[in-house]
Structure formats: structure tokens, C-alpha cells
N, C-alpha and C positions, 0 to 999 in steps of 0.2 A: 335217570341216572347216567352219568359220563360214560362211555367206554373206558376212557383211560386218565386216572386222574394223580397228577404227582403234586404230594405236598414234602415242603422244605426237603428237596433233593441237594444233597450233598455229594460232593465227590472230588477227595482231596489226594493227590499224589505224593509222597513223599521225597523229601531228598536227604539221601545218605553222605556223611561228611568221616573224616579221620581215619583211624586204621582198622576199628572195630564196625565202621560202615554203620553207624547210630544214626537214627533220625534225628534231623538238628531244624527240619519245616517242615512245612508243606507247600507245594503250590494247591491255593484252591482256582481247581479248574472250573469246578461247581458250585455255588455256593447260597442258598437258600432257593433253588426253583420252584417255585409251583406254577401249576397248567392242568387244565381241563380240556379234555375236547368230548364231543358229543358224535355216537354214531355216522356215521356217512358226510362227517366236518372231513373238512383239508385245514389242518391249521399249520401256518407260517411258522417257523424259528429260524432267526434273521438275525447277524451280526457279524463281524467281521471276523479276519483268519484269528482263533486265540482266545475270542471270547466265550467258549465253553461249548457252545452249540453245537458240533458232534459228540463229546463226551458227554453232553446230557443223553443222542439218542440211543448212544451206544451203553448206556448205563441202564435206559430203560428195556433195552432187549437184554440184557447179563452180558455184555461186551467185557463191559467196564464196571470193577468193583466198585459198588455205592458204599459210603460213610456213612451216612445216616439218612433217613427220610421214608417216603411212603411210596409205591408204585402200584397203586390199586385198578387193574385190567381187570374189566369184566368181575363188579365183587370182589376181588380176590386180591390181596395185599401181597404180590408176588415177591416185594422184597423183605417180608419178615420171614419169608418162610423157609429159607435154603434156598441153594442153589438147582434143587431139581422141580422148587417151583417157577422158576425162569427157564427150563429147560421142557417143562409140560405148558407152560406158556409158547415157547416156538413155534407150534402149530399154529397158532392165531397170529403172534406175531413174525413179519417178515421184513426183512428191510433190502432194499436196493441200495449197493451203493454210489459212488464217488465215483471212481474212475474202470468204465468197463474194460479196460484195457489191462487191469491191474485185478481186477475181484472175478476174475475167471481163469482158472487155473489152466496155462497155457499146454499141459501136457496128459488133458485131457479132451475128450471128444466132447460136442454138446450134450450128447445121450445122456451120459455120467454126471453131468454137472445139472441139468436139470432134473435129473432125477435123484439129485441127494438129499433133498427133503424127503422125500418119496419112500426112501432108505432108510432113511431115520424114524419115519415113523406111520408107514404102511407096511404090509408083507405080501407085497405082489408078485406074480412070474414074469419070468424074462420077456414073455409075450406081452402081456400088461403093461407091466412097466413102459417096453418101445411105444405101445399105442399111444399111452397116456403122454408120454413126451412129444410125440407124434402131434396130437389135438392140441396138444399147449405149445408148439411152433407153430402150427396152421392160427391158432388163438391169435398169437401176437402176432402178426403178417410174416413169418418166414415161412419159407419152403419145408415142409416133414421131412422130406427127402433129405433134407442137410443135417440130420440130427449126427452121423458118424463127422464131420467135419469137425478140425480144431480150431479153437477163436479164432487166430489171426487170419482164417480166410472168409472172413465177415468184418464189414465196416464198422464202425466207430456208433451210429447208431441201430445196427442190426447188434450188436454184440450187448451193446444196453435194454434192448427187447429181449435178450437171452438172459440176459438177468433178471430182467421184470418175467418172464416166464417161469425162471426157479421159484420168483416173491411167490405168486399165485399157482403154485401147483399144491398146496395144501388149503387151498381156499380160506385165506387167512382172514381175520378182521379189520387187522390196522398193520399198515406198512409206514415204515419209516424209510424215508427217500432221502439218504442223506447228499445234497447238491448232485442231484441224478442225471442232470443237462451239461453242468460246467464244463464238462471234458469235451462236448461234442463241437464241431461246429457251428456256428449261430442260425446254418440253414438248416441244420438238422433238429435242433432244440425245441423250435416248435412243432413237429412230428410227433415227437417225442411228449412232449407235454399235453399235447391232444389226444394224443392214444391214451394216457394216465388217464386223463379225465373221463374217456370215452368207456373206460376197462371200469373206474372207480361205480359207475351208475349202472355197469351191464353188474357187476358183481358185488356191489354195496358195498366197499371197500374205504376205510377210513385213512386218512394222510395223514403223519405229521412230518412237514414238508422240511427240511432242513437247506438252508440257502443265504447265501452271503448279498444275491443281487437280487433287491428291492421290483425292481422293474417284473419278471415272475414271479415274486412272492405274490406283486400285486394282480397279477394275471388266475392264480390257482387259486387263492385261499382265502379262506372267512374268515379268519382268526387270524391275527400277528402279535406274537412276542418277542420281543427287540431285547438281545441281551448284547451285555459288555461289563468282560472281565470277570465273567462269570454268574452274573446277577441279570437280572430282570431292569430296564429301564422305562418299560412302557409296554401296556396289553390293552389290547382292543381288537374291534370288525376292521376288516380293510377299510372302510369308509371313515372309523375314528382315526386311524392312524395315516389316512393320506391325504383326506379331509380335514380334519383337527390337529395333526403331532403336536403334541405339547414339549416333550423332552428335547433340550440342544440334540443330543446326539440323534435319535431322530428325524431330526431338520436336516440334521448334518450328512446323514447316509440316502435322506430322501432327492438331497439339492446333490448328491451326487450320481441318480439317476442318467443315463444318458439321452440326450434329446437326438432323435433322427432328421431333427428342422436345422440346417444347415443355418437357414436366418437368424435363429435363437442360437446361438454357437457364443458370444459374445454377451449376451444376456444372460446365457446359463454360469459363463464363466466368472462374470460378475456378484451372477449368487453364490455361488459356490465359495468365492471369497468374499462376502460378507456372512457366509453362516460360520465359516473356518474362523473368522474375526469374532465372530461372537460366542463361538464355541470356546475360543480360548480364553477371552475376556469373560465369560461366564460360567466358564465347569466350576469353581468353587460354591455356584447357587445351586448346583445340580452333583455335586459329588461332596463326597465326606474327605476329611484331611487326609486318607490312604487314596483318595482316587476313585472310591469305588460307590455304587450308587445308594439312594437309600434305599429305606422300605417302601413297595407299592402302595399307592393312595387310590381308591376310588374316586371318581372325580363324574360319573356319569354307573350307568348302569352298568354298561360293555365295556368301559374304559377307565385303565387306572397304570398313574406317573407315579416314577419313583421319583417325591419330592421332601424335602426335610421337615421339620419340624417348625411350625413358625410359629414365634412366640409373641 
């Protein structure tokens, strides 16, 4: 059985119009996901700024109100059940976010901020508590000693170890990483992704990775879901989706990978404008009259295209 399994995830935002402020749409930000991942998987969700991929992860911890759909953790279908079945899910779930510079609340000490799981749903003493914060700085490579300290006298990937310390002080099951690296510098990122990896197998710890750039996706994760515009255009193993892509856009974000080979510079740029040339001369074989993709196709065992209907 999956740890975490979402069917036809919805999540649609409204937009209020006139004097009475009635709803007159909706943007769908989400709009039919499904995904599975399996205990101790790291899986990919991959797409560009808009196409849904944090509102889907932030829907599946109760961020973000779902419309309709299913979000089955661990048995347990946490979004039929109310909002305080996503609130007694928090314990297993945890997420890291985006920018450590911003998801650490600057007018507090690290003690308090790593300890606010802790708070919420432990009833430890003041002595406890520092200890336990204490082992979960020492855990992530910082100093215990720095625990009174406030963010900003920690760098850019110590202060994101301070937040991967919050994820894991309730010894969760599955973390949601939504683009956990983007903010760092490029020499800091792999640090940082190696520790993930190193913490996920010390602690059995499940991913679903959230990430715009292909290039790490392809470095972490067994599993990739490529969405755009809200939908699903293609699911597979890393090996179908960077070995086989079948979908233009796919092709499209993967030939926009960057090459460190100085000599390939000109080669790559030439791909890049032949996949942009046939992304646009071909989205109509791959998109419906609104733009947006179709339903997933099974096309192998692990891998399935969102492709149309052929008659």
C-alpha cells in the first residue's frame, strides 16, 4: 500500500467580480492530480512558476483548501474527514520550505522555532524541550550552542538545516520539500541535497520533492510528475522520463537543462531552439483547444502521456 496516495486532486481559487464581490470563475490551479508514492520513494513534481506544483503540496498538508479529490496518508483519506484530520496528520506530515530566509520567523530564537512542532504536539519541560532542540542542531550539523541565536546570524544554507530540523523533530513520515535548494547558492545546494538524502535513509523518511529545475529532480528522485497548468503531462521513473520523454513539453524543460560543457554551449542552444520550434508547431497534438493537457495514457508499466484520443 502507498504511503501517500492522491486521486483527482482539485483546487480551484475563486475570483470575485462587481460590487456584491460574487464569484464570476475560478482559476484552476489544480486540476485533476493524481500520484502515488511508496514508503522511503523521493518523488519529483516538476513544472514551471504557475503550473500548480506548490499548491498541489501545500493542499496535501491542509495549506491550501482542496475542491474536491482524495488524499489518502497512511489509510486514512485525510481530506473527507475535516480539517482536524489534516491537523492530526501533521505529525507525520512536514514540509520544508522555499526560501529559508523568509519561513523562519526572524524575531524569533532558533529554540522556539524548532521547537514549535514540539509545542504543538508534545508536553515536554523547558529542560527537555532545549535538549531535544539541542540533538536536532547537533543532528543537522549546527552547533547546539547556537540554539538562542536569531536567523539572520546563520547563512543561507545553515538556516535551511534549521528548517529541515523543525521537518524532523516529530519524526515524520513524508516531508514535502517544496524547491528546498532554489534560494541557496549553487555551492551550497549540493550540501544540502546530500544531507536530504543522507537524513531520508538514517530516518526512513519519504520525499515528495517539489522543484522547477529538472537537472536535481534528476539527481534525487525515482518518481517524476511533470505538470503544466495545473494537470499532469507525463508520469514515470527517472529513467522513463529522461530516457524516453514522450510529451513536447517534457522535451522542452529537459533540453532546457543546463550543460556545464562549455563545448556543448552551441549544440545545446540549437536544441533548445529546435524543441521551442516544435513545441509550438506542435502543442495542438498535445493540448486541447483551452491549452491544457489531456487525460494520462499508460504507455508502459511506470510511464503514462497525457495524449488525446485517436480516432
Amino acid at each position: 500500500m502507498s504511503l501517500l496516495e492522491v486521486n483527482d486532486l482539485k483546487v480551484y481559487f475563486p475570483i470575485r467580480g462587481g460590487i456584491l464581490r460574487r464569484v464570476q470563475e475560478h482559476v484552476k490551479a489544480v486540476d485533476g492530480v493524481s500520484l502515488s508514492i511508496e514508503a522511503g520513494q523521493t518523488y519529483g513534481l516538476v513544472g514551471e512558476s504557475g503550473s500548480g506544483k506548490t499548491t498541489t503540496g501545500r493542499a496535501i498538508i491542509g495549506l491550501n483548501e482542496i475542491t474536491s479529490g482524495d488524499v489518502i496518508f497512511n489509510g486514512n483519506n485525510i481530506a473527507k474527514s475535516g480539517r482536524k484530520s489534516f491537523l492530526d496528520a501533521r505529525r507525520d506530515i512536514q514540509m520544508i520550505f522555499q526560501d529559508p530566509y523568509s519561513s523562519l520567523n526572524p524575531k524569533k530564537r532558533v529554540v522556539d522555532i524548532v521547537a514549535e512542532p514540539l509545542r504543538n504536539f508534545e508536553k515536554l519541560s523547558a529542560k527537555e524541550e532545549r535538549r531535544k532542540v539541542q540533538e536536532l542542531m547537533d543532528f543537522v550539523g549546527l552547533s547546539p550552542e547556537a540554539i538562542l541565536k536569531y536567523p539572520h546570524e546563520f547563512s543561507g544554507g545553515q538556516r535551511q538545516r534549521i528548517g529541515i530540523a523543525r521537518a524532523i523533530a516529530l519524526k515524520p513520515k513524508l516531508i514535502i520539500a517544496d524547491e528546498p535548494v532554489s534560494a541557496l547558492d549553487v555551492s551550497v545546494q549540493a550540501q544540502v541535497l546530500n544531507f536530504m538524502q543522507d537524513i531520508q535513509k538514517e530516518l526512513n523518511l519519504t520525499y515528495l520533492f517539489i522543484s522547477h529545475d529538472l537537472g536535481i529532480i534528476r539527481h534525487v528522485c525515482d518518481k517524476i510528475g511533470i505538470m503544466y497548468k495545473g494537470r499532469y503531462v507525463e508520469e514515470g521513473t527517472t529513467e522513463d522520463i529522461f530516457e524516453n520523454p514522450q510529451h513536447i513539453y517534457t522535451k522542452r524543460l529537459i533540453s532546457a537543462i543546463p550543460d556545464i560543457n562549455p563545448r556543448q554551449r552551441e549544440v545545446l542552444i540549437e536544441n533548445r531552439r529546435k524543441v521551442k520550434e516544435q513545441f509550438d508547431g506542435l502543442s495542438k497534438d498535445y493540448f486541447d483547444d483551452e491549452g491544457l493537457a489531456y487525460p494520462l495514457k499508460p504507455i508502459s508499466e511506470t510511464h503514462q502521456v497525457a495524449l488525446p484520443e485517436r480516432g
